[in-house]
C-alpha positions in Angstrom: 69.3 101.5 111.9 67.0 99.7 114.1 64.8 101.3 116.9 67.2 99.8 119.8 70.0 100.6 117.6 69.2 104.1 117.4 68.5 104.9 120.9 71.4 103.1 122.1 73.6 105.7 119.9 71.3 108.5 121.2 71.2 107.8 124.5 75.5 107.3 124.3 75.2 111.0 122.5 73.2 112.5 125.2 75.6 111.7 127.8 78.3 113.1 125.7 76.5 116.1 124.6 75.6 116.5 128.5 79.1 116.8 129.6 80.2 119.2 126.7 77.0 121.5 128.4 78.3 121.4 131.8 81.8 123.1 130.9 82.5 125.6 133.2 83.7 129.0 132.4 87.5 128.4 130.5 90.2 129.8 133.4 93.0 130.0 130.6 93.5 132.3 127.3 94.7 129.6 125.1 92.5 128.9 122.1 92.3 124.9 121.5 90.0 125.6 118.9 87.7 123.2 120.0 84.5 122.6 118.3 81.6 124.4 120.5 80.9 122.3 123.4 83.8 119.9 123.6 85.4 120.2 127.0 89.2 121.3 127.6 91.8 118.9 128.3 93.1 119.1 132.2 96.4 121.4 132.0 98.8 121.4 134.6 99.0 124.5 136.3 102.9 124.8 136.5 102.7 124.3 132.7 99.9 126.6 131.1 99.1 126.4 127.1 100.3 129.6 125.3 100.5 130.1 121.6 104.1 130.5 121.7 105.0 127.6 124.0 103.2 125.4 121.2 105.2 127.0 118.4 108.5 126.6 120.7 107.6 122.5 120.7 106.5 122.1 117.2 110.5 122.8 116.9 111.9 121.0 119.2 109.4 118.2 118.2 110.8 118.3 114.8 114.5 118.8 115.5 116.6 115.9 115.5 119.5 117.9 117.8 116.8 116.4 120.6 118.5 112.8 120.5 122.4 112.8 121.1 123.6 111.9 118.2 121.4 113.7 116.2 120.0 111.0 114.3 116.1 111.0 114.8 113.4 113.5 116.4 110.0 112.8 118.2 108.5 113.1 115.1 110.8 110.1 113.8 108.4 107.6 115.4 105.1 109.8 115.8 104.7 110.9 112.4 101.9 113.6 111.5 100.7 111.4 108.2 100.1 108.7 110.5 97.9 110.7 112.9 101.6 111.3 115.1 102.0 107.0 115.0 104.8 104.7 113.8 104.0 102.6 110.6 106.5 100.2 112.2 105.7 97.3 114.3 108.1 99.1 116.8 110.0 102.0 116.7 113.5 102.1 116.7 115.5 104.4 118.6 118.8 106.8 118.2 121.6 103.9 118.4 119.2 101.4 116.2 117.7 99.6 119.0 114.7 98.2 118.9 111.5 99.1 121.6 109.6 96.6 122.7 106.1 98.4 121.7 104.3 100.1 118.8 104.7 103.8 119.2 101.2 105.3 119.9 99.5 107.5 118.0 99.5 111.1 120.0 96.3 112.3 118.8 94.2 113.5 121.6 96.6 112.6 124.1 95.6 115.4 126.2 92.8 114.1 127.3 94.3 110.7 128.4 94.1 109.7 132.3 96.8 107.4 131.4 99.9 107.4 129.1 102.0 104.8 127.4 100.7 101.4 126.9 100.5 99.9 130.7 101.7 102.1 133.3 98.7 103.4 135.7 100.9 105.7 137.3 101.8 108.4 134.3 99.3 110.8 134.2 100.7 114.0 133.4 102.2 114.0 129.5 105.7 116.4 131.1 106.2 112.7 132.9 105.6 110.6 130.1 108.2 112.6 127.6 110.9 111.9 130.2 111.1 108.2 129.1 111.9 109.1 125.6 114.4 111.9 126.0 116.2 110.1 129.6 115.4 106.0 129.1 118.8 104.2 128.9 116.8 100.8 128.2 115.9 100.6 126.0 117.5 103.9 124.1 115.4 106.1 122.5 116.8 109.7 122.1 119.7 109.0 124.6 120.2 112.8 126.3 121.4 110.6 129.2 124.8 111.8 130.0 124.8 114.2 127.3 122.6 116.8 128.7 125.4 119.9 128.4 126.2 119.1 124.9 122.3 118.7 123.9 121.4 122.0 125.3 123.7 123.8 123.3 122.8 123.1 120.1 119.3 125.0 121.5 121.2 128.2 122.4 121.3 130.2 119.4 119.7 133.2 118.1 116.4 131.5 116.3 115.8 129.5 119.5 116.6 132.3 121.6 113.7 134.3 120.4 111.6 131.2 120.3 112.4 130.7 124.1 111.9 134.7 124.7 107.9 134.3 123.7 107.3 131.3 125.4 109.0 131.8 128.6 109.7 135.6 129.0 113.2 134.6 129.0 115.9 133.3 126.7 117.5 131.0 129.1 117.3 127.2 127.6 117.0 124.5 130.0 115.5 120.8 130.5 112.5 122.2 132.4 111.9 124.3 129.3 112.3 121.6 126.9 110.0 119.3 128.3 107.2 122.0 128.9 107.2 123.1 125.2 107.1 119.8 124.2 104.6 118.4 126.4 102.4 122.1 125.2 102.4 120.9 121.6 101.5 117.9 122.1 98.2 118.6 124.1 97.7 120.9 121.0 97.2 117.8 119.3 93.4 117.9 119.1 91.2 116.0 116.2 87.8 116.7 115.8 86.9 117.1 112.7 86.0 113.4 111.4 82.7 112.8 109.2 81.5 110.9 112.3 81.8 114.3 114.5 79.6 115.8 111.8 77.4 114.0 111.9 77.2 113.6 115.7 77.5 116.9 116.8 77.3 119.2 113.8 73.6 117.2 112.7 74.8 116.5 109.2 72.7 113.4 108.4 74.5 113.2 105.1 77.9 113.2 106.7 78.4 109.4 107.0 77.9 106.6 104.8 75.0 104.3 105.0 77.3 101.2 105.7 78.9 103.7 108.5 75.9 104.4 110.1 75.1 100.5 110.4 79.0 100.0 111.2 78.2 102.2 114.5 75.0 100.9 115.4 77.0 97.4 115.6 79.9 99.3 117.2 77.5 100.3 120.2 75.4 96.9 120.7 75.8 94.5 123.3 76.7 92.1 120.9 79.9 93.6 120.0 80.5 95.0 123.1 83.0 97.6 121.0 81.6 100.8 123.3 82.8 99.3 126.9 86.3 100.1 126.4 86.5 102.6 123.5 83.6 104.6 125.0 83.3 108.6 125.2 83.8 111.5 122.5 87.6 110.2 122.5 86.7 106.5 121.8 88.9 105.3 124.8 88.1 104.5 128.6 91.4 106.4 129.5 90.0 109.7 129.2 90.1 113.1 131.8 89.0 116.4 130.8 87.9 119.5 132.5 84.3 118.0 133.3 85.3 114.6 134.2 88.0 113.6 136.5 87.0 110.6 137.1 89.3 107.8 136.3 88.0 105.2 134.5 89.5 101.6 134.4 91.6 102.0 131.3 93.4 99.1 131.1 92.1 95.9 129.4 93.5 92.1 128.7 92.1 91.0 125.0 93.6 87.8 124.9 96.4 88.4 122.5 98.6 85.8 124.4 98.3 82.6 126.8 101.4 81.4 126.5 101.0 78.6 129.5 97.5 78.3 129.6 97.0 80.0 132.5 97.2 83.8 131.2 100.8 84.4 131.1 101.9 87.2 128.2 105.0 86.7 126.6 108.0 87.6 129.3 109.3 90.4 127.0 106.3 92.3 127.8 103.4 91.8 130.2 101.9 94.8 131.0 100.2 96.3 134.1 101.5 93.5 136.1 105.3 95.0 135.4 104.1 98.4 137.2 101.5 97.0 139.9 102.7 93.6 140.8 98.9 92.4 140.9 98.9 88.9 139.2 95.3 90.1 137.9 97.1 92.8 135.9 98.6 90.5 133.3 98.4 90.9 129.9 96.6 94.5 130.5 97.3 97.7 128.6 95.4 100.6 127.5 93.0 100.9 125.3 94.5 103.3 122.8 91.6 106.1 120.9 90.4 105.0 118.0 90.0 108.5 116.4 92.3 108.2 113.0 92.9 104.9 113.3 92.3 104.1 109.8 96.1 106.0 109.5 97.2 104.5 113.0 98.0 101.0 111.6 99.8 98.5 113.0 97.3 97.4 116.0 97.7 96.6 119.3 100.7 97.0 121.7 103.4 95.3 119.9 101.9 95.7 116.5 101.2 92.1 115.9 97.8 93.0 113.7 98.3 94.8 110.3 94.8 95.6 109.3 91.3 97.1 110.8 90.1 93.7 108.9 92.6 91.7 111.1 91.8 93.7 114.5 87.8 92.8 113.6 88.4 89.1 113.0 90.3 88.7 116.2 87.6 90.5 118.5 85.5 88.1 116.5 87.1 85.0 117.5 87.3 86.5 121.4 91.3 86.7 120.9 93.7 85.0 119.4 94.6 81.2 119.5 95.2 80.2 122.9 94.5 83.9 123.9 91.1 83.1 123.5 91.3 80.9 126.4 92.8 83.4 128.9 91.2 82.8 131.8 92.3 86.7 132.7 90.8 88.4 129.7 88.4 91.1 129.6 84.6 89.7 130.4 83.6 91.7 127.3 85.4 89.8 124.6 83.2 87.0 124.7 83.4 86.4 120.8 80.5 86.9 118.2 79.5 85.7 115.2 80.2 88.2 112.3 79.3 88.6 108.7 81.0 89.5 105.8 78.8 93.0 105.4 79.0 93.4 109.0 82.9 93.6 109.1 82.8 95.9 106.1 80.0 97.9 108.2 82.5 98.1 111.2 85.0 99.1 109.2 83.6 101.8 107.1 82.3 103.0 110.6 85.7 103.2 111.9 87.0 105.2 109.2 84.1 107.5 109.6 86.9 108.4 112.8 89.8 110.1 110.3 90.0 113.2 110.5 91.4 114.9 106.9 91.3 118.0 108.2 93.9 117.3 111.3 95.7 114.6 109.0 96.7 117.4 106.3 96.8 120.3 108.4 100.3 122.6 108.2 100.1 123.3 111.5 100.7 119.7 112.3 103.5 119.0 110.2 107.4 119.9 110.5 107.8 123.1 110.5 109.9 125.0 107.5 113.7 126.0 107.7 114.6 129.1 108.2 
């Protein structure tokens, strides 16, 4: 790694490292299991992390008598081998029908600012699982209308005592539901990559040579990479105990022109849908890139299959026309890139999965009784 190389990536370090040493003193009991120094996610304080209100989600998460007809769970289109993503270009919900985006991956969501792929205005994860368990349009788990009937198949003696622990109290309700869910997952934490090793463990060894020059490209001002997957969580859409600040998290790449003058396609446009501001158009979130070696397809609506795809259209400062938007992000400019460079970036990138999470028992369905 080159001198400037190397104190860019030390100086992006420092700030992290100088965060993780102002954490206050923790105000709750629950054990993230953080590695020493990382911060806590923000935790709302009608909805406190407990042990048992994790366990009590994991269920549900798993338990396909969530959706009406019993036909598919969360974990249907946010599946643990794919760091909690969908394999599928979209995900398809309980009556067949298709969404209109790629299913994101859930690792780390606690620490989001924002949630889903363009809406500033979700913030808190108990408002974000609303969509899937209420939306009617499209139809994911479809408890619209069939609340009563959903709520009993929960009211039984091994969910009863599941309830008990979590909540002091057998009763089952929506509230409930949605608080256990949203617990488990903001238990969804992953940092146990070869590049966190080497980061912030000081294992030189930990990451590959072509890794190590993968990052130092993945920080320059050539790639430009850092700007919007910046931070320990490799996303501008992050909060956490020690920053509050919100960050501008939402970013047109230039996936789409479709009149020459910036317009997404009218199935899905982004931002703009929410804020109404013509400058929004063709924004959404830039997702974490932790595990995304797993996390394939890329980009809101899928449409790239491959890190090698996802490189060669940053390359090329978006794609076809896109490259043209005159709304696109300042920072994809384009750059010239080399065969070993892409393979660098790459192998850098997959320095981000975490086995450890990936494999994990505790993040896969649980076993019947």
């Amino acid at each position: 790694m080159s001198v400037t190389g190397l104190l860019k990536v030390s100086y992006y370090l420092f700030l992290s490292s100088f965060l993780f040493a102002c954490k206050p003193p923790a105000s709750e009991q629950y054990d993230w299991k953080l590695p020493k120094g990382f911060p806590s996610p923000l935790v709302p304080q009608d909805n406190p992390m407990s042990a048992a209100k994790v366990a009590l989600g994991k269920k549900l998460f798993f338990d396909v008598n969530l959706s009406f007809n019993q036909s598919i769970s969360c974990a249907t289109c946010h599946q643990p081998q794919f760091a909690f993503s969908d394999p599928k270009k979209m995900s398809v919900g309980s009556t067949g029908q298709r969404l209109r985006r790629n299913a994101q991956s859930l690792v780390n969501v606690a620490y989001n600012s924002n949630l889903t792929w363009a809406h500033s205005g979700l913030n808190q994860i108990e408002q974000q699982i609303l969509i899937p368990m209420f939306s009617e349009d499209p139809i994911e788990l479809g408890i619209t209308g069939h609340e009563h009937e959903v709520l009993q198949r929960f009211e039984n003696k091994k969910y009863a005592t599941l309830f008990e622990n979590a909540f002091n109290d057998s009763r089952v309700d929506l509230d409930r539901l949605v608080k256990a869910l949203a617990s488990y997952v903001r238990s969804l934490t992953s940092f146990a990559s070869s590049f966190d090793e080497y980061a912030y463990q000081n294992n030189d060894d930990a990451m590959s040579d072509a890794a190590k020059r993968g990052m130092e490209l993945f920080f320059s001002e050539k790639f430009e990479c850092f700007h919007c997957h910046g931070g320990f969580n490799f996303t501008q859409s992050s909060q956490h105990e020690n920053q509050r600040l919100d960050l501008r998290p939402f970013h047109n790449t230039g996936l789409y022109n479709v009149d020459e003058k910036g317009a997404y396609p009218i199935f899905d446009q982004g931002l703009i849908e929410v804020s109404l501001q013509p400058h929004d158009m063709g924004k959404f979130r830039a997702p974490t890139l932790r595990n995304v070696e797993v996390s394939a397809p890329y980009m809101h609506d899928g449409s790239l299959a491959t890190l090698d795809e996802v490189i060669e259209f940053y390359a090329a400062g978006g794609r076809g026309q896109g490259a043209a938007n005159p709304l696109k992000s300042p920072f994809l400019t384009g750059f010239a890139l080399k065969l070993q460079q892409k393979q660098d970036l790459i192998a850098f990138l997959q320095s981000l999965t975490d086995r450890q999470f990936l494999n994990s028992n505790t993040n896969h369905a649980p076993e019947s009784p």
